[in-house]
C-alpha positions as CSV (number, residue, x, y, z in Angstrom):
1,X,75.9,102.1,141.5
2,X,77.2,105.2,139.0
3,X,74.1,107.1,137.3
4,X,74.2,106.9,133.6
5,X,74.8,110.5,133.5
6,X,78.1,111.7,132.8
7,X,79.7,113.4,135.7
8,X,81.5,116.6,136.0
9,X,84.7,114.3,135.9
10,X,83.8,112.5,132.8
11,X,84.7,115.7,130.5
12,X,88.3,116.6,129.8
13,X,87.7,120.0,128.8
14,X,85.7,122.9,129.9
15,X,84.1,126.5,129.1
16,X,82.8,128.7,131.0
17,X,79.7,130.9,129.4
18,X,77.8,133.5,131.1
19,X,74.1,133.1,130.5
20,X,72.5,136.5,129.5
21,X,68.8,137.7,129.6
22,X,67.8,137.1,126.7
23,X,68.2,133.2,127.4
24,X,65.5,133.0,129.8
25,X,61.8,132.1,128.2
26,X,59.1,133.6,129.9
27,X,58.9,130.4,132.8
28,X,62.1,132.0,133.8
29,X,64.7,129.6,132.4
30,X,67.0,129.1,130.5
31,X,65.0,128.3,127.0
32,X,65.6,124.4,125.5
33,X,66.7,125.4,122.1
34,X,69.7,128.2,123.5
35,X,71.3,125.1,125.0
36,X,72.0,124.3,121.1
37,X,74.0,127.5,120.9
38,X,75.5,127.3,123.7
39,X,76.8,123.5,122.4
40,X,77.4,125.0,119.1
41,X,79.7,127.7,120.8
42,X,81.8,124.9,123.2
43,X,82.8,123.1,120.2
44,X,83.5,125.8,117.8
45,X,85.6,127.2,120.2
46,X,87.6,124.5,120.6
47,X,88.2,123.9,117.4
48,X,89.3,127.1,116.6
49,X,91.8,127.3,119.9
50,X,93.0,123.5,119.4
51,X,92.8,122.6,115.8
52,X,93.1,125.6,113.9
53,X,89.9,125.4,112.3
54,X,89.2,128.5,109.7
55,X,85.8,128.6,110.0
56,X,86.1,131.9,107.5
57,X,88.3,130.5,104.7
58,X,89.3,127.0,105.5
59,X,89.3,124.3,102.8
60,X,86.9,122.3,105.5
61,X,84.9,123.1,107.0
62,X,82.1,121.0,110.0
63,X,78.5,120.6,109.5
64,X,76.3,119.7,112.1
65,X,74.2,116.8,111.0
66,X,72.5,115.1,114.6
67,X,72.2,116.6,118.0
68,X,69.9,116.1,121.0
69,X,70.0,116.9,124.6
70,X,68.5,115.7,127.9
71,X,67.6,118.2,130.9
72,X,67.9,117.7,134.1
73,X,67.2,120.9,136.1
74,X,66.8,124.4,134.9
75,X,69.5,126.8,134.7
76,X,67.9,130.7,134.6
77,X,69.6,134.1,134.1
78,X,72.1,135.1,135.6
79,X,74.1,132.5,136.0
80,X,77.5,131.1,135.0
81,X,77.5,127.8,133.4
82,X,80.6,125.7,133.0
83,X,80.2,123.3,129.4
84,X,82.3,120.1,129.9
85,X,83.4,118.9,126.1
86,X,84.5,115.0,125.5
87,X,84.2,112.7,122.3
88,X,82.4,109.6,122.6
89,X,83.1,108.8,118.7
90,X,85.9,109.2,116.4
91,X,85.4,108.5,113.0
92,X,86.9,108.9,109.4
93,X,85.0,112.0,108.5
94,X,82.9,112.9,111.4
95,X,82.7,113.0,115.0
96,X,80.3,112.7,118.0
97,X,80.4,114.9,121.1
98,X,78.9,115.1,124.1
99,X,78.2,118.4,126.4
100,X,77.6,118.1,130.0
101,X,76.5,121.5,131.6
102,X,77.1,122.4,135.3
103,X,76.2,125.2,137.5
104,X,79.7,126.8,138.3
105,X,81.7,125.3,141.2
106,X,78.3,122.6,141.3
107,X,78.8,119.2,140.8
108,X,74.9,118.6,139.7
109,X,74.3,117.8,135.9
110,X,71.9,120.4,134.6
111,X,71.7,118.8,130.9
112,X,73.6,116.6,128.9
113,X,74.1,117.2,125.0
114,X,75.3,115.2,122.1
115,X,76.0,116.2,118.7
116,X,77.7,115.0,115.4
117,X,79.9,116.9,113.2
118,X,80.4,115.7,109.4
119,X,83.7,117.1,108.0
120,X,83.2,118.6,105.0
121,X,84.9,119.9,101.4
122,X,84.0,123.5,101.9
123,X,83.5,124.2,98.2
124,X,82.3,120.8,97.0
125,X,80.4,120.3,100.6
126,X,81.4,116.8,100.4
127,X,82.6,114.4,103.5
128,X,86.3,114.4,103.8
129,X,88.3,112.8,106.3
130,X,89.2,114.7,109.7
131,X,92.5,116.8,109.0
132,X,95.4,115.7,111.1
133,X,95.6,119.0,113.2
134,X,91.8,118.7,114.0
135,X,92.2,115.0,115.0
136,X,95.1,115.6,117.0
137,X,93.2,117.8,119.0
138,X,89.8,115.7,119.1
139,X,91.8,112.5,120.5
140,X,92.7,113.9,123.9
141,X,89.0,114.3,124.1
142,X,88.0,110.9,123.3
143,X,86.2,109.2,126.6
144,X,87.0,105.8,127.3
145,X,85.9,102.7,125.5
């Protein structure tokens, strides 16, 4: 019987991020609310790299407007983590995400992640729909179903 939890295969893309010291709370792991960055990073990244997103001047820009995350087993300093990336929803204006983190070259989910993006005028700060070059690159990412 498959878990619930996503599995390394599950996520189409990946990125690698180096934990650094500062990271670690003082139980010696890797703090709950830095997994938030490191989300925050994944996806940004991605978007930049492939869909062009100008997160300095665009017209639109992404606001975050859900997120939560489940944990699994710690992750501490220093370590390399590799952050699988895959849509599980695809809408007009906004889209969901979910993050899977993995010890590198382990197979073992650490913590899984989901957050929503909202699409957004950036001067009017009003939902717009998805721009073509962003969707183009969200679609490989869609999971199936």
């Amino acid at each position: 019987m498959k878990s619930d939890r996503p599995s390394h295969e599950d996520f189409p893309h990946f990125q690698t991020l180096n934990t650094r010291w500062m990271d670690n709370d003082l139980y010696g792991h890797i703090n709950n609310v830095t997994y938030y960055a490191y989300f925050d990073t994944v996806v940004n990244r991605y978007l930049i790299d492939a869909g062009g997103l100008d997160i300095h001047s665009g017209p639109v820009i992404a606001y975050v407007v859900s997120s939560g995350c489940d944990y699994f087993r710690s992750a501490a300093y220093p370590q390399v983590l590799e952050i699988g990336l895959r849509v599980t929803k695809l809408g007009n204006s906004s889209v969901t995400y979910s993050l899977g983190v993995f010890a590198q070259g382990e197979e073992a989910l650490l913590a899984c992640g989901q957050f929503v993006h909202v699409f957004v005028d950036r001067a009017r700060e009003t939902p717009v729909p998805i721009p073509a070059t962003l969707r183009a690159a969200l679609e490989p990412l869609c999971a199936p179903g």
